[in-house]
C-alpha positions as CSV (number, residue, x, y, z in Angstrom):
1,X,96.4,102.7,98.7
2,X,93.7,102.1,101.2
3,X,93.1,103.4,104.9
4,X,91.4,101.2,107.1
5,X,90.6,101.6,111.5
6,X,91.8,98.6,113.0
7,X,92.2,97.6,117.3
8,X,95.4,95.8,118.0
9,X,94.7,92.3,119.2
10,X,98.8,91.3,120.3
11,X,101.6,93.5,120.2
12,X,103.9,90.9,122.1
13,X,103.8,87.7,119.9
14,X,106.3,89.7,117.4
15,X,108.3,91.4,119.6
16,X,111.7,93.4,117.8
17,X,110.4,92.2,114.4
18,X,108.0,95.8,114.2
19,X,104.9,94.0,113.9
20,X,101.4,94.7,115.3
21,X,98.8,91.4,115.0
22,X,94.8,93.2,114.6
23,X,91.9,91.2,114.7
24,X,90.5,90.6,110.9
25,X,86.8,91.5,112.5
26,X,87.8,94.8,114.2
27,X,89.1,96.4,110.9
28,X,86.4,98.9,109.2
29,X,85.7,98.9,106.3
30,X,88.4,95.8,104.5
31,X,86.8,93.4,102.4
32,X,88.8,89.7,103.2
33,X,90.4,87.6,100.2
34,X,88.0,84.3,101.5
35,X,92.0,82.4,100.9
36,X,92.8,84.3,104.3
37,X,90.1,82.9,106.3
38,X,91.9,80.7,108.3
39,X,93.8,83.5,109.9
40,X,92.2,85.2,112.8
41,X,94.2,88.6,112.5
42,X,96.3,91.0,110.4
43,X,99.8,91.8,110.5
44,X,100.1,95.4,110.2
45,X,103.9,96.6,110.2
46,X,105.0,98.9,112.0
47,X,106.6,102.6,111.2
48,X,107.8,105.8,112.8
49,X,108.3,109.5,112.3
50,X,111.6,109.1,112.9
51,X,114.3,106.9,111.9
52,X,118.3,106.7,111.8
53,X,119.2,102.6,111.3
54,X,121.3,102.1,113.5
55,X,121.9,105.4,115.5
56,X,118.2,105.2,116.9
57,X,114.6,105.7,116.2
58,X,111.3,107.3,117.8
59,X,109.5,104.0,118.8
60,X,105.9,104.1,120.9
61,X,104.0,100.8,119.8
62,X,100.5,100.8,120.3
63,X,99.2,98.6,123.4
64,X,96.7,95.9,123.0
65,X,92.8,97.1,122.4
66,X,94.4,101.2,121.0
67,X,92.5,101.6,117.5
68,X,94.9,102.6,114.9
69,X,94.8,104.2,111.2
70,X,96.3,101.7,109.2
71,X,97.3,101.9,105.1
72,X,97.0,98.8,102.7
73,X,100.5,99.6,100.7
74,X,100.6,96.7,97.8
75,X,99.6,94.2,99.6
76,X,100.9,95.2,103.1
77,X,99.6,96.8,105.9
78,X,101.3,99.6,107.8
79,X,100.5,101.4,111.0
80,X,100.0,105.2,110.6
81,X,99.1,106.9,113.6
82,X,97.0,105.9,117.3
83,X,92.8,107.2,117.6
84,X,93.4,109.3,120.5
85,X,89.9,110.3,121.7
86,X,86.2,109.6,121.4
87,X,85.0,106.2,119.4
88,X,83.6,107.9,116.1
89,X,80.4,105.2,116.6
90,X,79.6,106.4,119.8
């Protein structure tokens, strides 16, 4: 399991399918299989602190440019939390 910073690029192209597009140059710190070159962004999956299928759930997806903590899960990306606050370069 790895953590990464990454800056949503889209979170409307997969709207209702819980998935957050980030742009493959704003993520710190991942090293890129070259095979993936041809594709300008990440699809990080979205999750929440709360959850009940089909009774409801806590859902506040991250608007476009909000960095976000994100965890490489074999293979797959998934959204932890929103950087509320100060850019850590500046």
């Amino acid at each position: 399991m790895k953590t990464f910073i990454a800056t949503v690029s889209n979170n409307k192209k997969t709207a209702g399918k819980g998935i957050l597009h980030c742009e493959k140059n704003s993520v710190e710190g991942m090293l890129l299989p070259s095979e993936s070159a041809h594709t300008p962004y990440i699809d990080v999956i979205y999750t929440s602190p709360y959850s009940s299928h089909a009774d409801g759930a806590f859902i506040a997806i991250p608007a476009e440019g909000t960095r976000i903590i994100i965890q490489e899960i074999a293979g797959n990306y998934y959204y932890m939390s929103s950087i509320i606050g100060p850019d850590p370069h500046d």
